[in-house]
N, C-alpha and C positions, 0 to 999 in steps of 0.2 A: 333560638336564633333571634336575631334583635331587628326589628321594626325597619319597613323599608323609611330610607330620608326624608322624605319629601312625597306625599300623597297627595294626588289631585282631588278635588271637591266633586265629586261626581262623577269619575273614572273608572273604569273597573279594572285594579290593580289584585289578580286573584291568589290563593296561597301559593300556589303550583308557578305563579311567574316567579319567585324567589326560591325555587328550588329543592322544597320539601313534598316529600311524596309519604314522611310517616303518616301515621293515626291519631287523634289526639289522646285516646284513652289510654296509648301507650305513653306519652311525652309528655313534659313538661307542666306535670300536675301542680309539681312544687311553686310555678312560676308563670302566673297566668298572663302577665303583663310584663311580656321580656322587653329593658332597655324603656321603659316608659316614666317621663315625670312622673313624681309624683300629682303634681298637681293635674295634669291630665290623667291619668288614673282615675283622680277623684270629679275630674267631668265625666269621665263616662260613666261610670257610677251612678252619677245624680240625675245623667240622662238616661238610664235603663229604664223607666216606664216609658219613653216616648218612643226610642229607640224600638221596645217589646210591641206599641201599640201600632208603631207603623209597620211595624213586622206582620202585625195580623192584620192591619186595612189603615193603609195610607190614608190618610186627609189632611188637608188644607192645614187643619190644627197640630196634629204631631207634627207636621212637615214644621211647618213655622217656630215650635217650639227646638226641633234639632239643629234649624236655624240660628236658631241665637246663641245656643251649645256653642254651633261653629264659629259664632263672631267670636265669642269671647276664648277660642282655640287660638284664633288668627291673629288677637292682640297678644294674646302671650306668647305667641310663636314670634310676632315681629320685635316684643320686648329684650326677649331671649337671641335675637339677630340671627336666629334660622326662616330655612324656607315657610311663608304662610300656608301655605296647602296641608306641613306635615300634620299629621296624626288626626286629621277633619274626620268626620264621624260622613261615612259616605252613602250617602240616600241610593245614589244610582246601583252603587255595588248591591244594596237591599232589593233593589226594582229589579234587578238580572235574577238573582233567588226567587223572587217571588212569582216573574214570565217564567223561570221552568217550572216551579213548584204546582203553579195552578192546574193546569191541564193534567200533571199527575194525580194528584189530590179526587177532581172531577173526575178520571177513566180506575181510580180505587173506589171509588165511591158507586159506581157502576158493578164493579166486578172486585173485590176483595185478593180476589186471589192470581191477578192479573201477575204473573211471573217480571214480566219486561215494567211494568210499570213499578212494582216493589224493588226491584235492582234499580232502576231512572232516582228511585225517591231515596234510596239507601244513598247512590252517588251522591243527590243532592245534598244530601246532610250532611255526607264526609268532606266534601267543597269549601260548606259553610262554615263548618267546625276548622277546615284549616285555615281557612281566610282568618276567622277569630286569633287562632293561635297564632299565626305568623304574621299579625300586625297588632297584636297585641290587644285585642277588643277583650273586653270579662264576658265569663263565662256566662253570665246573664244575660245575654241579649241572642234569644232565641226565636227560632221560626215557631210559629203558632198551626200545631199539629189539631185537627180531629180528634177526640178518643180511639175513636175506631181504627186508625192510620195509626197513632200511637203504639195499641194495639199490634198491629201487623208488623211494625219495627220490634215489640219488646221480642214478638216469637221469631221474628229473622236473627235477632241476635243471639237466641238462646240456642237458635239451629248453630249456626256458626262457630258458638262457644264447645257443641255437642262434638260437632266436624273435626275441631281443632283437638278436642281431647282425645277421639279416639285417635286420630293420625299421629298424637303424641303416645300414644300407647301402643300402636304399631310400631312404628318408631323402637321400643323400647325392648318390644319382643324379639321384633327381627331387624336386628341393625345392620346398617350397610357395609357390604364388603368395604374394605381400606386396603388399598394397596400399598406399599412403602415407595413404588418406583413414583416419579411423576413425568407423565408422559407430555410430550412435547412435540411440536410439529418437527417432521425429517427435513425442515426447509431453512430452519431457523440455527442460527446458532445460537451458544450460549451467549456472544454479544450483543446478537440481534432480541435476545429475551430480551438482558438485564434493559436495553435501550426503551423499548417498547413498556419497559416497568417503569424505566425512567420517565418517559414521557407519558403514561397514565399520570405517579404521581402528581407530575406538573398541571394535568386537567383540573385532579381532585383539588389542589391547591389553588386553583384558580378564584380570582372575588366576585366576577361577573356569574349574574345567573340567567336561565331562562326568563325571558320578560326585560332583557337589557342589552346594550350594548356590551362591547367589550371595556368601554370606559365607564362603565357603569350605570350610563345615560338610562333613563327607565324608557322602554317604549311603551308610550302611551295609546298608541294606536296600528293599523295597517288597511294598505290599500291596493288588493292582490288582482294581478293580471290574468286573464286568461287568454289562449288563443284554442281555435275551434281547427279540426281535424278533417276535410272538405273529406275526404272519404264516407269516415262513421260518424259526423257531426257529433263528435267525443270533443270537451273541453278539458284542457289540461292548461296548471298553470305556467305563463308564460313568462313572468315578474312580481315583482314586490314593492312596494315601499312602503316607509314609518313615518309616524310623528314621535319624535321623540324628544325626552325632555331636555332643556340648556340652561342649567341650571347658574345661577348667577350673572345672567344673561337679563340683557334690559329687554330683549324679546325672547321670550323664554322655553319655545317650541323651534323646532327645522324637521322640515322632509328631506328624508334621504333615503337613498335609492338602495336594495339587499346587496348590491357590489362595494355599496359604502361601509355596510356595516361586518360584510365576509357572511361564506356561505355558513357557519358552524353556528353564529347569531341567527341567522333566519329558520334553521333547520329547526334548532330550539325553541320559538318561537311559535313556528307554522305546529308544532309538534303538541304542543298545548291544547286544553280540549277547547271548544268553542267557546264554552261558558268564563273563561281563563282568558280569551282574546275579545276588542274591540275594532271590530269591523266598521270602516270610516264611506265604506262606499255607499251612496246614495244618503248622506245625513241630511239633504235636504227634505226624506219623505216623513222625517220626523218634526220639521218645524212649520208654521205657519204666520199669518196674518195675528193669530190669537193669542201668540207669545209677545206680540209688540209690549207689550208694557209690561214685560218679564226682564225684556231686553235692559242691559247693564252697560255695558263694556266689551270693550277687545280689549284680551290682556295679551293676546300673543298669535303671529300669522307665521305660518309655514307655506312655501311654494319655491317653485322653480324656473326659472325664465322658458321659453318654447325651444325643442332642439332646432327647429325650423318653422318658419313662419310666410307664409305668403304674401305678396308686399299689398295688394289689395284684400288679405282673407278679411273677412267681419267677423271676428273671432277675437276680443283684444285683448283677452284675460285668460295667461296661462291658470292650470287650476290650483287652488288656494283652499287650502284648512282655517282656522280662526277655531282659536282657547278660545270662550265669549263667556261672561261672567252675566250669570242672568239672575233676576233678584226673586224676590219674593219665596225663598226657600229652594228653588230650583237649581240651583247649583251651578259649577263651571263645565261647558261641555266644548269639546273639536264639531265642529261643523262646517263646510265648504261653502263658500261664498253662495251658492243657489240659496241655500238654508239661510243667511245672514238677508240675503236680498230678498225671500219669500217674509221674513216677518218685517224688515222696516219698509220695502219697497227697494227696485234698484238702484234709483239716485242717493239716498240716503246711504244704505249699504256703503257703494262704491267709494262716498261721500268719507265716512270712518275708518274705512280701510285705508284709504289715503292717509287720513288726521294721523293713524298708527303707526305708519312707516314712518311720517314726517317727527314723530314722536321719539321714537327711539333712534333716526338718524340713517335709515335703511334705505337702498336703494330697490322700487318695487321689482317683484319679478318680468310685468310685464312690458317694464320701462328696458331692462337690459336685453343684450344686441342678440339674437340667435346665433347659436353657434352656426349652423349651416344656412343661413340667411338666404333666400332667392325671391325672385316674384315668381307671381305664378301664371303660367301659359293654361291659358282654356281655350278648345275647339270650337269653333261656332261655324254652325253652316253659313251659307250662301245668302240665304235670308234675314239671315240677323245681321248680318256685315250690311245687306243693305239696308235694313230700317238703322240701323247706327249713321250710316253714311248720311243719308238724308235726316236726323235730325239734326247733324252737324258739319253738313257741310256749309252752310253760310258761313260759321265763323272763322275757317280756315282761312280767310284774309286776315285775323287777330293774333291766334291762337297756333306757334309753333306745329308742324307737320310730326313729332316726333311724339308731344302734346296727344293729337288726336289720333294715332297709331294708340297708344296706351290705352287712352278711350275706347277705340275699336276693340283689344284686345279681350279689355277685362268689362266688355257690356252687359252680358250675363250675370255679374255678380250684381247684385239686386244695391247693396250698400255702396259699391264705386260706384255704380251709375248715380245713384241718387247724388254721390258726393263730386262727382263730376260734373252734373249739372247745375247741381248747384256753383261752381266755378264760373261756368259758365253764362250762367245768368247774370257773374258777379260782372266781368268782360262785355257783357251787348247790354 
């Protein structure tokens, strides 16, 4: 199968979101690099030491060196007037292998013969191996096993190989009845089959895979709801949404909602195993102050205006994703405006995210109207109404009665007041 279009720098784009569920030692021996230039062929090639050595312990140095790999991906991709992202040799996808691989590796190395932990490291490997094949990495660029681990995979597969023979020689001995009739449900008719074949067919023929839209948009990310069960304080999920790719787009991300993209896209999706999906919730616990001078660029913001909004809430940014292109080897990652504001600070942030709307010509999310627009009514006892009244009731000879009703109203919200005072001090 030929290479997905367009790969993010730092994404995790895994075999399983394109659709393949074979093995690689059964497939595509012939043809390690399906649908790949040549000439990127022969980058990856030239980068299998660095690639191998951040396989076995990232640092500073192979990062940098896969780095420059990448630049000179990104100019031949722009030469060639395809996406820059495609075929980028991708650090992060390497960093998700290597968070499950470890703690495997560390609970084998304790116990040898730990059942669940040699099944965890067997999946990991067949993951890795399809991620290779189905984006067309060479077969050289390997996870750096233990001997001893090594070990324990050659004798799982020699099990395996043992399983599979004799059920092929059961198999052989005693073959299964065959009936000639074929049996059919008493519900169905013959039109209602052939329909039903009809409409498989048309799945199977379908171009969109797991890990896309039905337009083929890649999603890149998701941001899943739950709601909680006041009974058995059981969480189930409530919703969805993606960032996904827009491709040819001067802002090259959009969130959109799983009603947006049909239940049979999200089903596929959520369906995927963990290590296969990129969980966008909480991306600020992964950045800091420390990445500031990593910090690059915003290449691209996804969000959505608020369905309703408060007319005094202190709340003014519905929430927002950001592509952000961050330097020094680190790659392009989605992160939520907290994350963009915890490394530059929040004036600065706010400051760029602006620059990028005004950039590509967009109107920001939290600039347009809410669909259900209202102010908002807050209760305040007896006592607050009267410390409100007497700080302002002197200027009610200035200051509209409809004015200071609004004030009275919203005195509890800590940011109206402050900004109603401020008015008011502007007036006396």
């Amino acid at each position: 199968m030929s290479a997905p279009d367009d790969v993010f720098l730092g994404e995790e784009f895994h075999g399983k979101a394109w659709g393949d569920d074979g093995l690689l030692v059964e497939e595509q021996e012939s043809d390690p690099y399906p649908a790949l230039p040549q000439i990127i062929r022969d980058i990856y090639d030239t980068a299998t030491p660095a690639v191998n050595s951040y396989l076995s312990e990232p640092t500073s140095e192979n990062l940098r060196e896969i780095t420059r790999y990448n630049r000179d991906i990104e100019r031949i991709n722009k030469s060639a007037d395809r996406g820059l992202f495609q075929f980028m040799i991708p650090t992060t996808l390497f960093d998700t292998f290597l968070g499950d691989l470890r703690p495997v590796l560390k609970r084998l190395t304790k116990n040898s013969s730990d059942t669940k932990s040699i099944d965890r490291l067997h999946e990991i490997l067949e993951n890795f191996e399809r991620a290779k094949r189905n984006f067309g990495y060479p077969s050289s660029w390997e996870l750096n096993l233990p001997r001893h681990v090594k070990k324990i995979i050659e004798q799982r597969s020699r099990q395996k190989l043992n399983k599979k023979e004799d059920t092929q020689t059961r198999k052989r001995t005693n073959p299964p009845f065959e009936s000639d009739i074929e049996m059919k449900n008493a519900s169905q008719s013959e039109s209602d089959t052939d329909m039903e074949s009809q409409h498989s067919s048309q799945i199977s023929r379908s171009t969109w895979k797991p890990g896309e839209t039905r337009k083929r948009e890649k999603i890149l990310g998701y941001i899943p709801y739950y709601s909680t069960n006041v009974e058995n304080l059981e969480k189930t999920m409530s919703g969805v949404r993606f960032i996904i790719e827009k491709k040819n787009k001067r802002n090259p991300i959009a969130l959109v909602s799983g009603s947006d993209v049909g239940r049979e896209v999200v089903q596929a999706y959520l369906s995927l195993k963990d290590s296969e999906k990129f969980d966008l919730r909480n991306s600020d616990k992964r950045w800091g102050q420390k990445d500031m001078y990593d910090f690059d660029k915003i290449l691209g913001a996804a969000g959505k205006p608020f369905n309703s909004k408060a007319l005094y809430s202190n709340r003014y940014y519905p929430n927002g994703y950001f592509l952000v292109r961050m330097k020094n080897g680190v790659g392009d990652h989605i992160m939520n405006r907290q994350a963009v504001r915890k490394i530059l600070g929040p004036g600065d942030a706010d400051q760029r995210i602006r620059e990028f709307y005004d950039r590509v010509k967009e109107t920001p999310p939290w600039e347009m109207t809410p669909s259900n627009w209202r102010p908002q009514q807050l209760l305040l006892d007896q006592s607050e109404i009267d410390r409100s009244q007497s700080t302002v009731g002197d200027i009610s000879r200035i200051i509209p009665q409809s004015l200071i009703n609004s004030i009275l109203v919203n005195w509890s919200d800590k940011g109206a007041r402050n900004n109603w005072m401020n008015y008011c001090e502007g007036w006396l």
